[in-house]
CHARMM internal coordinates of N, CA and C (Angstrom, degrees):
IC EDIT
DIST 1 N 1 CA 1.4376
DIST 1 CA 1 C 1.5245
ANGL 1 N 1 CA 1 C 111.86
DIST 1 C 2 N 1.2614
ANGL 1 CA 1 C 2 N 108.73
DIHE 1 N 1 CA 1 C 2 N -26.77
DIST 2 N 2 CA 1.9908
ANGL 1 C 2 N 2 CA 111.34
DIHE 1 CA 1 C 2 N 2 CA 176.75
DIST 2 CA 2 C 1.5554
ANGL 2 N 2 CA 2 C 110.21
DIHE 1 C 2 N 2 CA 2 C -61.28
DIST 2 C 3 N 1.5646
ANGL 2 CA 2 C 3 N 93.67
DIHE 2 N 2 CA 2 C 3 N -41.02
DIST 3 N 3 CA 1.5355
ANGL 2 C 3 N 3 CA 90.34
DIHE 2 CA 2 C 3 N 3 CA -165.42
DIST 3 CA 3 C 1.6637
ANGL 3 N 3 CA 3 C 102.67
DIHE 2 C 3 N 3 CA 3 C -58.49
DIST 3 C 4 N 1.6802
ANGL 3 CA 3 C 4 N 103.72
DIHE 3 N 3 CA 3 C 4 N -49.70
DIST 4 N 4 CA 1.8217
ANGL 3 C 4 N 4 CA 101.25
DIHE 3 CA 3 C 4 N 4 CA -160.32
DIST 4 CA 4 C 1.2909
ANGL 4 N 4 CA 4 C 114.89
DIHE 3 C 4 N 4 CA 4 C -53.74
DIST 4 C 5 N 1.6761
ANGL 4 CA 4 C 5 N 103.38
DIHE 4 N 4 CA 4 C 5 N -12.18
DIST 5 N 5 CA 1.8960
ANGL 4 C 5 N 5 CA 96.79
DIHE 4 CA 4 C 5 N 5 CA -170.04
DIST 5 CA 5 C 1.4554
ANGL 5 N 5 CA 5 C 80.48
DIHE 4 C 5 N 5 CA 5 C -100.73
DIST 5 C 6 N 1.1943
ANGL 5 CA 5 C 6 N 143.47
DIHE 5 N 5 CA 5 C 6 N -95.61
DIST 6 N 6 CA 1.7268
ANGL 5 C 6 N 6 CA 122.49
DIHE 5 CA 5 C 6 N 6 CA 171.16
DIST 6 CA 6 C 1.5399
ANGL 6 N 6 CA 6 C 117.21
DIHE 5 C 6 N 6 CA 6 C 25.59
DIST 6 C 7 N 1.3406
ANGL 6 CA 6 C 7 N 124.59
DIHE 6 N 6 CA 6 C 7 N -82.64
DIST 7 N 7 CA 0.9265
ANGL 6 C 7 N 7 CA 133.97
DIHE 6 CA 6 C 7 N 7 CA -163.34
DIST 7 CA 7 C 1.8924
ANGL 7 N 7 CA 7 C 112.75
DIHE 6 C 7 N 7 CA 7 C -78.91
DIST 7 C 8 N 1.1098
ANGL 7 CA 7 C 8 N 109.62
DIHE 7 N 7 CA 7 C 8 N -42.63
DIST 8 N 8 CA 1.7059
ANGL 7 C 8 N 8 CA 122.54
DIHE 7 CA 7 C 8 N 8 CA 143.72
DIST 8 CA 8 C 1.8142
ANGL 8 N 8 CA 8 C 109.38
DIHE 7 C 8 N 8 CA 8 C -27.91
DIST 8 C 9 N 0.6491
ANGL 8 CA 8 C 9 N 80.14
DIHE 8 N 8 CA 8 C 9 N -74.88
DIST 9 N 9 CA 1.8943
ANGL 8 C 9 N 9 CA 92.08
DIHE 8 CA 8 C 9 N 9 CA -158.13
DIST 9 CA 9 C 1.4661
ANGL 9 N 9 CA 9 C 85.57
DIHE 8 C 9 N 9 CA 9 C -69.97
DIST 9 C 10 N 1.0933
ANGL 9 CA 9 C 10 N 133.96
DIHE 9 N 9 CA 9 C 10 N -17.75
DIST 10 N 10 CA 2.0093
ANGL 9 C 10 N 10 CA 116.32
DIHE 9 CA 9 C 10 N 10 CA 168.38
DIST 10 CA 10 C 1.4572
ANGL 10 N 10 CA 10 C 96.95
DIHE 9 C 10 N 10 CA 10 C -83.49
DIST 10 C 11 N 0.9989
ANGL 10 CA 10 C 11 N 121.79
DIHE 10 N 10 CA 10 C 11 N -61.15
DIST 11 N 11 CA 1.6817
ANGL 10 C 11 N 11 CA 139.12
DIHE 10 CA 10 C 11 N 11 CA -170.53
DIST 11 CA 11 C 2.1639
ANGL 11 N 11 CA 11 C 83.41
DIHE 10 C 11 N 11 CA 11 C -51.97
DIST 11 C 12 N 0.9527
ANGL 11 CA 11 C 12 N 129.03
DIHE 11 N 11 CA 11 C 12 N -58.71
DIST 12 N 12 CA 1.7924
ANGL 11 C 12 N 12 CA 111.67
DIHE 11 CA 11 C 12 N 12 CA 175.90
DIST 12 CA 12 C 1.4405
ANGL 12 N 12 CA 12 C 121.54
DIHE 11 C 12 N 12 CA 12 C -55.42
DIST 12 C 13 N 1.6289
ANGL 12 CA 12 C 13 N 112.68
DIHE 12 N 12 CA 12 C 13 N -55.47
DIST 13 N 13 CA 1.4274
ANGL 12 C 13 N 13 CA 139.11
DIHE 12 CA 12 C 13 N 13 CA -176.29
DIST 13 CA 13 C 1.5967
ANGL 13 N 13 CA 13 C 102.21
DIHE 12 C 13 N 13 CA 13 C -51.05
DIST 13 C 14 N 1.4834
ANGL 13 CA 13 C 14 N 122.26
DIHE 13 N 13 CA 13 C 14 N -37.71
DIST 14 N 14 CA 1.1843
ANGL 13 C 14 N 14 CA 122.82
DIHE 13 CA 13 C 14 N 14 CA 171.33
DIST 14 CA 14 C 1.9525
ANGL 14 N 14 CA 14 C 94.66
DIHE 13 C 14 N 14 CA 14 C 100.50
DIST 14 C 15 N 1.4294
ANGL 14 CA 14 C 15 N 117.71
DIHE 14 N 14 CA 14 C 15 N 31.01
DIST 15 N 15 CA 1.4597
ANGL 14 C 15 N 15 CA 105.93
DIHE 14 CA 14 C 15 N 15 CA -173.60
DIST 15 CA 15 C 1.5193
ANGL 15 N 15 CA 15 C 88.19
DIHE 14 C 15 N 15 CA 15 C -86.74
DIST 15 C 16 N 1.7343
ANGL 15 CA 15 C 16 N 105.85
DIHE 15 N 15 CA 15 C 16 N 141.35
DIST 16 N 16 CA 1.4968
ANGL 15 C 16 N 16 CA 124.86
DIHE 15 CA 15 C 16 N 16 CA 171.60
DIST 16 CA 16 C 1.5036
ANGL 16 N 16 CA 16 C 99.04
DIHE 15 C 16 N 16 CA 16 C -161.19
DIST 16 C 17 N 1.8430
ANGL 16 CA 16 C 17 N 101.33
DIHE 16 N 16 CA 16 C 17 N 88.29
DIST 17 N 17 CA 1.3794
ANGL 16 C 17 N 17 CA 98.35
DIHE 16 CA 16 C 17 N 17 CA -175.35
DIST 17 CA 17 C 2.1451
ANGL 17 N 17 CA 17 C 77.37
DIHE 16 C 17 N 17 CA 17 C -128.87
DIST 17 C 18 N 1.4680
ANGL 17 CA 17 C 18 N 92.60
DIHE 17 N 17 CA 17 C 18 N -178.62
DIST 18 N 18 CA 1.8720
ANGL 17 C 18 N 18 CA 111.93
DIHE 17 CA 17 C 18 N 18 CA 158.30
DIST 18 CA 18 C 0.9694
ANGL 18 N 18 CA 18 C 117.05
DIHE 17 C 18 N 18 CA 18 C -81.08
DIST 18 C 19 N 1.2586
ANGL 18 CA 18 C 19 N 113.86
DIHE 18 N 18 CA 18 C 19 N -18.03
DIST 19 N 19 CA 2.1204
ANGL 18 C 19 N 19 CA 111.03
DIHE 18 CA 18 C 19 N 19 CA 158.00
DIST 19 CA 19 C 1.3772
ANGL 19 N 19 CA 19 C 113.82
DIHE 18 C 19 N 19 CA 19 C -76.05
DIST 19 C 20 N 0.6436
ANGL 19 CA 19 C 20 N 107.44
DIHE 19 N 19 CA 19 C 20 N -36.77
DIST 20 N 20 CA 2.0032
ANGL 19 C 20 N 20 CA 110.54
DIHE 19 CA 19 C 20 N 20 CA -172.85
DIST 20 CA 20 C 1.1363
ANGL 20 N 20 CA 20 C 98.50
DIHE 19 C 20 N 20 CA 20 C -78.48
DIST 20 C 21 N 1.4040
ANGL 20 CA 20 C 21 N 135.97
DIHE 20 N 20 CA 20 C 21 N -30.41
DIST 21 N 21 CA 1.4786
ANGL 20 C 21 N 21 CA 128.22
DIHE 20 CA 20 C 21 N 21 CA -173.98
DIST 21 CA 21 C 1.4548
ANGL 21 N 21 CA 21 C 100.46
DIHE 20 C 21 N 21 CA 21 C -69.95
DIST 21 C 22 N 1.2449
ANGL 21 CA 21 C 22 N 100.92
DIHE 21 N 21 CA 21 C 22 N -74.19
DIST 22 N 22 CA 1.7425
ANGL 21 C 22 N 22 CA 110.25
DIHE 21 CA 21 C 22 N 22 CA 165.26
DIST 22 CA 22 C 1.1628
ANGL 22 N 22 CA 22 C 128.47
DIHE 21 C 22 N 22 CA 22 C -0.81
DIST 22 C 23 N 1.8947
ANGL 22 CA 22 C 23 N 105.39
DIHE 22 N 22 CA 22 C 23 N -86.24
DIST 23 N 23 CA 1.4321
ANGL 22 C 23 N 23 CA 111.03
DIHE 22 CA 22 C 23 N 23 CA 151.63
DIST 23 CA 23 C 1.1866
ANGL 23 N 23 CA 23 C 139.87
DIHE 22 C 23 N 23 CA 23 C -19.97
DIST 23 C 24 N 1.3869
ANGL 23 CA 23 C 24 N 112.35
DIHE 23 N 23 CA 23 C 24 N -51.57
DIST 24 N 24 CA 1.7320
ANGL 23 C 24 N 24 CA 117.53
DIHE 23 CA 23 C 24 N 24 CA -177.84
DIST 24 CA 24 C 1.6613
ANGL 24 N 24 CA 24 C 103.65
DIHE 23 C 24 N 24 CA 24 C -80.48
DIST 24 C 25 N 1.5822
ANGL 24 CA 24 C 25 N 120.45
DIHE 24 N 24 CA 24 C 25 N -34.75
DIST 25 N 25 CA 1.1114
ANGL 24 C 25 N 25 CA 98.25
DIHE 24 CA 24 C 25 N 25 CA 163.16
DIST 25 CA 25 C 1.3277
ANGL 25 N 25 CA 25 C 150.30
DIHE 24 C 25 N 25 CA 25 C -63.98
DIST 25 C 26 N 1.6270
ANGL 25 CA 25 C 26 N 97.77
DIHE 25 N 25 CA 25 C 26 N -41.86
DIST 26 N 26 CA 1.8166
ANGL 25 C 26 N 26 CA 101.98
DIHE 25 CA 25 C 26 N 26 CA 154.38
DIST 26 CA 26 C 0.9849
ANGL 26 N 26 CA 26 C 156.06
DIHE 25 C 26 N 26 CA 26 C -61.07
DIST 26 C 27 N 1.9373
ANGL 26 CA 26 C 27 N 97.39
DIHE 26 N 26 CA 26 C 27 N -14.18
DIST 27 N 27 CA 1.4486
ANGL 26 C 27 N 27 CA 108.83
DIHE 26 CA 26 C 27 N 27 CA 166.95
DIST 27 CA 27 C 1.8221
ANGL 27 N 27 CA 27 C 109.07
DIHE 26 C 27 N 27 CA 27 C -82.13
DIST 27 C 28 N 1.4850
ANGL 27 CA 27 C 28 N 106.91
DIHE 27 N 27 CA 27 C 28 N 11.11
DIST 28 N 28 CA 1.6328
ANGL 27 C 28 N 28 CA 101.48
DIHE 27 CA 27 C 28 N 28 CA -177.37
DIST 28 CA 28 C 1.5550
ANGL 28 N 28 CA 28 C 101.19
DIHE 27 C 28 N 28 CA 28 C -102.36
DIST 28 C 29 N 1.4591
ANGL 28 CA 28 C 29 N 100.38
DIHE 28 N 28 CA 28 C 29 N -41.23
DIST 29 N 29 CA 1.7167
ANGL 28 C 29 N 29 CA 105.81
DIHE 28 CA 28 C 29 N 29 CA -178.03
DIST 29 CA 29 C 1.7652
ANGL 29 N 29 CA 29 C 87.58
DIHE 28 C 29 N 29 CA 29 C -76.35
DIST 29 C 30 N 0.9766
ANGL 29 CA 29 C 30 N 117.89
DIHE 29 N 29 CA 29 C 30 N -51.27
DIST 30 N 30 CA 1.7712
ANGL 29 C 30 N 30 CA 80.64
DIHE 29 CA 29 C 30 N 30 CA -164.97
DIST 30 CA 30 C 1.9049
ANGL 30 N 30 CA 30 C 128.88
DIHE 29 C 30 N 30 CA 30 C -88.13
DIST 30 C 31 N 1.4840
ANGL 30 CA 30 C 31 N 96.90
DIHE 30 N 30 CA 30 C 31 N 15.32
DIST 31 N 31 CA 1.6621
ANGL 30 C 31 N 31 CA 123.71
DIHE 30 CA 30 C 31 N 31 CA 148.13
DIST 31 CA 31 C 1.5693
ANGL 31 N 31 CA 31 C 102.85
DIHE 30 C 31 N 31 CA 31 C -48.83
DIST 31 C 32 N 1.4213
ANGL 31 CA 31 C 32 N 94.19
DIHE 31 N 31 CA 31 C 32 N -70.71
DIST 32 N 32 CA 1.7722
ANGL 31 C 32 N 32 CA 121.41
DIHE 31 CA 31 C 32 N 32 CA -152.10
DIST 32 CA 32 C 1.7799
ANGL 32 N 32 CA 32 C 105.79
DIHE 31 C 32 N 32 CA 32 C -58.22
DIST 32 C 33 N 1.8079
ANGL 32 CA 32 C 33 N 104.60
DIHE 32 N 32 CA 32 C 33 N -24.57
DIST 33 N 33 CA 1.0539
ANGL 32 C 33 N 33 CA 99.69
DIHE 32 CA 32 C 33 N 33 CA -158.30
DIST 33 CA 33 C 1.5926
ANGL 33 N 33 CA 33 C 98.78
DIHE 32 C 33 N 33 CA 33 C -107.82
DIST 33 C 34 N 1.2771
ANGL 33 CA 33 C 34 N 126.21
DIHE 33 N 33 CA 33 C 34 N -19.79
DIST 34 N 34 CA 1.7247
ANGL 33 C 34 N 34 CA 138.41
DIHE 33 CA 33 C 34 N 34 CA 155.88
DIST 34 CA 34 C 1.4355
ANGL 34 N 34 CA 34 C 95.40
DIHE 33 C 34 N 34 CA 34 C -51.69
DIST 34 C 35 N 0.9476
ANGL 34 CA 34 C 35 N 130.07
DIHE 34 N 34 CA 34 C 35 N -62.73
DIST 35 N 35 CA 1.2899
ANGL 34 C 35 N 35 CA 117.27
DIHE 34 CA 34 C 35 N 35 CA -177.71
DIST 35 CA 35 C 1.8122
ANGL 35 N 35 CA 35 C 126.17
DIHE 34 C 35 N 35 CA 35 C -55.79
DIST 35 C 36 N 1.0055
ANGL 35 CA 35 C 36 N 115.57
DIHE 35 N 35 CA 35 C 36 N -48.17
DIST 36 N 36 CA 1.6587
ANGL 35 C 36 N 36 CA 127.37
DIHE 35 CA 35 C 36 N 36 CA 158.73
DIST 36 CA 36 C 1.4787
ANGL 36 N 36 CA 36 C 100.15
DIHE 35 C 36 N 36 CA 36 C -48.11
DIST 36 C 37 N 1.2391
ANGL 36 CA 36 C 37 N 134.90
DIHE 36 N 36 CA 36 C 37 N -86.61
DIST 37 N 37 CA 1.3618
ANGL 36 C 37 N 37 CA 136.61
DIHE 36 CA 36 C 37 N 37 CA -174.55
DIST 37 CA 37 C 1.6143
ANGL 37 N 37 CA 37 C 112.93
DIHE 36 C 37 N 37 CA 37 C -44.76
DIST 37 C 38 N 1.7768
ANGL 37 CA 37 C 38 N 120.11
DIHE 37 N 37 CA 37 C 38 N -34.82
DIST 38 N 38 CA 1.3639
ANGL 37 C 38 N 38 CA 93.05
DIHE 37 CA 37 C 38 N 38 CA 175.42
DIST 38 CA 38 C 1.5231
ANGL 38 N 38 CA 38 C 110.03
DIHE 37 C 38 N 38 CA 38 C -82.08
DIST 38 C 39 N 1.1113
ANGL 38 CA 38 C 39 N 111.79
DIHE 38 N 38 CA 38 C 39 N 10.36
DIST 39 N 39 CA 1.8417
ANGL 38 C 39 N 39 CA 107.00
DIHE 38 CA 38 C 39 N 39 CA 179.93
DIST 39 CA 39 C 1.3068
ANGL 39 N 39 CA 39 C 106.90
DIHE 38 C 39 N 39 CA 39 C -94.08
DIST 39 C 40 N 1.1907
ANGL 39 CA 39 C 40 N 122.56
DIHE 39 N 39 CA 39 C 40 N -31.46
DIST 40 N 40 CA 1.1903
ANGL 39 C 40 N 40 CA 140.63
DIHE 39 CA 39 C 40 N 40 CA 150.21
DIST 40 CA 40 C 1.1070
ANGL 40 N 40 CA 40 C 125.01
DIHE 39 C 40 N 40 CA 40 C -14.57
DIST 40 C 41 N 1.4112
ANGL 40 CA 40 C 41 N 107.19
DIHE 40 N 40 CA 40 C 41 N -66.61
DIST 41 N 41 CA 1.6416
ANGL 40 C 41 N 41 CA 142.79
DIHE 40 CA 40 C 41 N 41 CA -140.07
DIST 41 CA 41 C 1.6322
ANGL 41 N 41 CA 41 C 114.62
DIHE 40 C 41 N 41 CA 41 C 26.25
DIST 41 C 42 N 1.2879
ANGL 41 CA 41 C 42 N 89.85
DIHE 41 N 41 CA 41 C 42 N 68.84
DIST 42 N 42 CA 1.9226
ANGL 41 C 42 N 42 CA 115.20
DIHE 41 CA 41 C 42 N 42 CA 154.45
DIST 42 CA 42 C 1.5698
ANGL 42 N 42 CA 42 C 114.18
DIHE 41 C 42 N 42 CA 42 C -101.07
DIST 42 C 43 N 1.5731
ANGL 42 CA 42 C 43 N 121.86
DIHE 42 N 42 CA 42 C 43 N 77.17
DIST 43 N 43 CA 1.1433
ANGL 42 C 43 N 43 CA 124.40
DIHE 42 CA 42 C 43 N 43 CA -167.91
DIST 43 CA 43 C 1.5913
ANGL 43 N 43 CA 43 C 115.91
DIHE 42 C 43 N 43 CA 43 C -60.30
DIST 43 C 44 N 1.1778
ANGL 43 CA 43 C 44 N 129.35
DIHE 43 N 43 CA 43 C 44 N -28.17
DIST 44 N 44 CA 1.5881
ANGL 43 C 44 N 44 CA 135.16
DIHE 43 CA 43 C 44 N 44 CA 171.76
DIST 44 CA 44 C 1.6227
ANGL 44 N 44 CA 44 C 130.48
DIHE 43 C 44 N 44 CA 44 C -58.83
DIST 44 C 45 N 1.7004
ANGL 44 CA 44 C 45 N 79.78
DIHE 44 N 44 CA 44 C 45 N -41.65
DIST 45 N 45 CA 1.7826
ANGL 44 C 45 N 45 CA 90.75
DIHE 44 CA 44 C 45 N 45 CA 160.10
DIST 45 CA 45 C 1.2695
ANGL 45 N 45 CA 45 C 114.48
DIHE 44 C 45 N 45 CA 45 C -75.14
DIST 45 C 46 N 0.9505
ANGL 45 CA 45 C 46 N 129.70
DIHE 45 N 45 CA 45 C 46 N -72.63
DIST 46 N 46 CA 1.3841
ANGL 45 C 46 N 46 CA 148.92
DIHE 45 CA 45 C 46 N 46 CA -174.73
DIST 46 CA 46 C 1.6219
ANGL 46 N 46 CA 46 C 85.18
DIHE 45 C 46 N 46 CA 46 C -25.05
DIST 46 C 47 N 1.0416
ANGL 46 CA 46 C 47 N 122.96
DIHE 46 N 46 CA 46 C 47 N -78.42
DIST 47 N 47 CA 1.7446
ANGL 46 C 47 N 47 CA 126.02
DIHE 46 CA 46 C 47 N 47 CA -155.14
DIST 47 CA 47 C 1.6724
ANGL 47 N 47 CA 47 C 83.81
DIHE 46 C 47 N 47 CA 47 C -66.97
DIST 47 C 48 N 1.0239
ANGL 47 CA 47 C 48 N 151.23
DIHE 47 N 47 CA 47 C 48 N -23.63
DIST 48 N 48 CA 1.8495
ANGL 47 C 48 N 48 CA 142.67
DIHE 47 CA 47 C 48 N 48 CA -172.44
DIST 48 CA 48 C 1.8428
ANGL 48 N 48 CA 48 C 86.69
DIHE 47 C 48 N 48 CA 48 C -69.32
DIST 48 C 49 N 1.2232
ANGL 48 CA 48 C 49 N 103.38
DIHE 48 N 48 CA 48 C 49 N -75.90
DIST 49 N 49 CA 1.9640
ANGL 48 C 49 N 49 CA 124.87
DIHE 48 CA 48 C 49 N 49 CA -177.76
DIST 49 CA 49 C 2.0781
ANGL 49 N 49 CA 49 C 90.83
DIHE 48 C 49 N 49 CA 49 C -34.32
DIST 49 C 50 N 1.5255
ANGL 49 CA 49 C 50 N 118.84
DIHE 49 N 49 CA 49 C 50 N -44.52
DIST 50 N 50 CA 1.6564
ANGL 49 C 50 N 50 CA 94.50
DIHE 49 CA 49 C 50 N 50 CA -172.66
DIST 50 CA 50 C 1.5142
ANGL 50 N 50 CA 50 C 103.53
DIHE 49 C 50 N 50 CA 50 C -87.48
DIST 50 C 51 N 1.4452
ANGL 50 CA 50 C 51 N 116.36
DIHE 50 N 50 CA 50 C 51 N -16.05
DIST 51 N 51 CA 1.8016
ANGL 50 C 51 N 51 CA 102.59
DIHE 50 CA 50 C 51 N 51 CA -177.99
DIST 51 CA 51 C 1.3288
ANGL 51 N 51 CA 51 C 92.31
DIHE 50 C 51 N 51 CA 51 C -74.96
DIST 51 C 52 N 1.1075
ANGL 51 CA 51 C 52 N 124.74
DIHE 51 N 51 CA 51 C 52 N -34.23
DIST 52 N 52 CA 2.5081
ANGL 51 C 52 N 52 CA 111.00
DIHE 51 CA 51 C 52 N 52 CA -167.14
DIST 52 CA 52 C 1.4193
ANGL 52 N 52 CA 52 C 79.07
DIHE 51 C 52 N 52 CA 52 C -82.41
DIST 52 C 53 N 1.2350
ANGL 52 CA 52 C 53 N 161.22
DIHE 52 N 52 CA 52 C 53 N -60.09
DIST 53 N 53 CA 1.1681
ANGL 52 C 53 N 53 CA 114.56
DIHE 52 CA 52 C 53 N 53 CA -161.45
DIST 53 CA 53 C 1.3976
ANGL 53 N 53 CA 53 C 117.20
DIHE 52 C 53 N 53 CA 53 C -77.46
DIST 53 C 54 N 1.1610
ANGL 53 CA 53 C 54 N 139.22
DIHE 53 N 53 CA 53 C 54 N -16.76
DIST 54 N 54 CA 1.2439
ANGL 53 C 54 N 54 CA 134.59
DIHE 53 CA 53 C 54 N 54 CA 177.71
DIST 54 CA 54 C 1.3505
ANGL 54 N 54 CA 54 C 115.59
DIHE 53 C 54 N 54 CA 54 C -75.57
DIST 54 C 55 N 1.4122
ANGL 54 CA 54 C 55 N 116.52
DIHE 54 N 54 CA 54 C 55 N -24.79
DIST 55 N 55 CA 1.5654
ANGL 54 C 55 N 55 CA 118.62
DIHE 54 CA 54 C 55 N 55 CA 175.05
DIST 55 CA 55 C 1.5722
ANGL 55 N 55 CA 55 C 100.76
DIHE 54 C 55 N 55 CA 55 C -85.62
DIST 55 C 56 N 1.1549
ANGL 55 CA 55 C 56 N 119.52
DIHE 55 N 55 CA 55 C 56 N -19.33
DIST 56 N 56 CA 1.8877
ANGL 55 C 56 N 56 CA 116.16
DIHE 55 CA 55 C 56 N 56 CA 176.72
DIST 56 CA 56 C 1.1438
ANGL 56 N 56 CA 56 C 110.35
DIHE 55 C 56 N 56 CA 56 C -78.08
DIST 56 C 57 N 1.4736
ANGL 56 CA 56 C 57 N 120.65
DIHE 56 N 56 CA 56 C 57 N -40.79
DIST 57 N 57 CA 1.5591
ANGL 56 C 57 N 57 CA 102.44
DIHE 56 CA 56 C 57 N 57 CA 151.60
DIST 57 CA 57 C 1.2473
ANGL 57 N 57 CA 57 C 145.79
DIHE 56 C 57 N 57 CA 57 C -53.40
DIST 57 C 58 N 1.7484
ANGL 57 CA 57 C 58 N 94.34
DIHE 57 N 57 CA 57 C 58 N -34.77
DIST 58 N 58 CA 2.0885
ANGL 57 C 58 N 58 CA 95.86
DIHE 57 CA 57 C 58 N 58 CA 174.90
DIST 58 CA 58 C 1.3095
ANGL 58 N 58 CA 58 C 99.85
DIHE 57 C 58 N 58 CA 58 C -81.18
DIST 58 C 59 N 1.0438
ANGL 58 CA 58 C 59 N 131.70
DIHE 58 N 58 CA 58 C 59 N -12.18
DIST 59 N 59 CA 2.0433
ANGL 58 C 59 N 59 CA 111.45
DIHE 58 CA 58 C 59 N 59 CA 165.19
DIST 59 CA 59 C 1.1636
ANGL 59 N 59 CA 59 C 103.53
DIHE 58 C 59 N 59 CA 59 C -69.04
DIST 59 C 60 N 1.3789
ANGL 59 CA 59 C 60 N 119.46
DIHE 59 N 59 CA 59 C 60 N -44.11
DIST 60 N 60 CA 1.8594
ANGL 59 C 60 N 60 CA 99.22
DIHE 59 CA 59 C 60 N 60 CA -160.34
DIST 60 CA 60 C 1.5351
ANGL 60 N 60 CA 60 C 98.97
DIHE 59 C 60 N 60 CA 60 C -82.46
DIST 60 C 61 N 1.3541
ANGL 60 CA 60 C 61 N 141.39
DIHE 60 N 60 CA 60 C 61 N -25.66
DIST 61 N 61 CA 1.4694
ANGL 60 C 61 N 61 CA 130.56
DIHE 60 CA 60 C 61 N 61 CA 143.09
DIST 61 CA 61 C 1.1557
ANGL 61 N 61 CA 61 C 110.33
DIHE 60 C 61 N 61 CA 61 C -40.27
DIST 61 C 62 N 1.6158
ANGL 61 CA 61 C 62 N 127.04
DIHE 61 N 61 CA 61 C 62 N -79.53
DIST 62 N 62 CA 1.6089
ANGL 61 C 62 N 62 CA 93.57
DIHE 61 CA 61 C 62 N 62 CA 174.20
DIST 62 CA 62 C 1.7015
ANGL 62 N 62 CA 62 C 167.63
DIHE 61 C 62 N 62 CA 62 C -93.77
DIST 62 C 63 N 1.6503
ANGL 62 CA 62 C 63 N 78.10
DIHE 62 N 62 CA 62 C 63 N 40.80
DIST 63 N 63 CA 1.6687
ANGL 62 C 63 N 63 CA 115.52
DIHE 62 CA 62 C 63 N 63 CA -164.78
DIST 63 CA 63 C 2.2149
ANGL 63 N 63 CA 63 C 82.80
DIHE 62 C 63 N 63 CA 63 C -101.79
DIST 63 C 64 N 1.4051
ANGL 63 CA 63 C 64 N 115.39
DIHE 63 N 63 CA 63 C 64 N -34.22
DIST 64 N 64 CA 1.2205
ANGL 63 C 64 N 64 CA 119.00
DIHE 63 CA 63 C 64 N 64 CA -178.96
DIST 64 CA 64 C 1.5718
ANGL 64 N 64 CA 64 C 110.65
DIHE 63 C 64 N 64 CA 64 C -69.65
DIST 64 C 65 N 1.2067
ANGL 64 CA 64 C 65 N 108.96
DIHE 64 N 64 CA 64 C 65 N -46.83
DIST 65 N 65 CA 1.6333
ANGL 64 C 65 N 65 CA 121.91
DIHE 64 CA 64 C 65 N 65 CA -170.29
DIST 65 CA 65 C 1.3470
ANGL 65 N 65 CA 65 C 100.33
DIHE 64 C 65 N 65 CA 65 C -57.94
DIST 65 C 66 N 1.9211
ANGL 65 CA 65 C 66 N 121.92
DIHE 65 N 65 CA 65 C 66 N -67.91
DIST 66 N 66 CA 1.4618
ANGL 65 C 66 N 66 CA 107.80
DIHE 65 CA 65 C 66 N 66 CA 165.32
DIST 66 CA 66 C 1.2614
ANGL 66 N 66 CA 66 C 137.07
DIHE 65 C 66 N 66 CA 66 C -20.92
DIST 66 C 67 N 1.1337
ANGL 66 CA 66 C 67 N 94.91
DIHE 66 N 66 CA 66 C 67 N -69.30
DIST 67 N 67 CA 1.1844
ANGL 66 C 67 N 67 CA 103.81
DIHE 66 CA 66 C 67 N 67 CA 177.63
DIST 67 CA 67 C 1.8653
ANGL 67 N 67 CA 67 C 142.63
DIHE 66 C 67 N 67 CA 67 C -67.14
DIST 67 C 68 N 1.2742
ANGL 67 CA 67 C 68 N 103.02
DIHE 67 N 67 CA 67 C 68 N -29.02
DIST 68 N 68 CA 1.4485
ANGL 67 C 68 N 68 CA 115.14
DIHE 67 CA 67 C 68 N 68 CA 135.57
DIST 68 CA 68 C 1.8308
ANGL 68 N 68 CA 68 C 119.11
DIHE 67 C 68 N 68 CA 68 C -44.01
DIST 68 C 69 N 1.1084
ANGL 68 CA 68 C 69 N 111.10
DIHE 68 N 68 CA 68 C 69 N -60.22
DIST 69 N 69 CA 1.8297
ANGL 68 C 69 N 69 CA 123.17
DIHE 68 CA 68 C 69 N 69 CA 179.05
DIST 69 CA 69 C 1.5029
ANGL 69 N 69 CA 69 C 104.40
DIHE 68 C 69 N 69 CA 69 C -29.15
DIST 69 C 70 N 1.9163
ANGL 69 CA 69 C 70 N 104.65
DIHE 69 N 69 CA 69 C 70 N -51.69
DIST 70 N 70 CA 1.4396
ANGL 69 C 70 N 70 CA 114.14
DIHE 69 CA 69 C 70 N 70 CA -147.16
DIST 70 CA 70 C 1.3108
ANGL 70 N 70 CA 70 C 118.76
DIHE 69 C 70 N 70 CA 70 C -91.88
END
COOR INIT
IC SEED 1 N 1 CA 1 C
IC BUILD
């Protein structure tokens, strides 16, 4: 649910940079890949796969905030 408002509020703010692309992509590969690792049960990855997506959301929040500012 972070990501859709994340990705919402860039998609309003009007963010269309190579970071934001980025971002939204890594928070998909490293979804895809928390999920593999918790089936796994490789607990180190798994928690690496939830910090990049949780930090790919706070860029495109604060790739949104800029850009709102400007």
């Amino acid at each position: 649910m972070v990501f859709a408002a994340a990705a919402l509020m860039a998609y309003v703010t009007g963010v269309n940079s190579f970071t934001a692309k980025v971002a939204a992509i890594a928070f998909v590969v490293a979804r895809l890949l928390y999920s593999i690792f918790y089936i796994l049960n490789i607990p180190l990855l798994r928690s690496l796969m939830f910090a990049i997506g949780i930090f790919s959301c706070g860029t495109l929040f604060f790739l949104s905030i800029i850009q709102a500012t400007n």
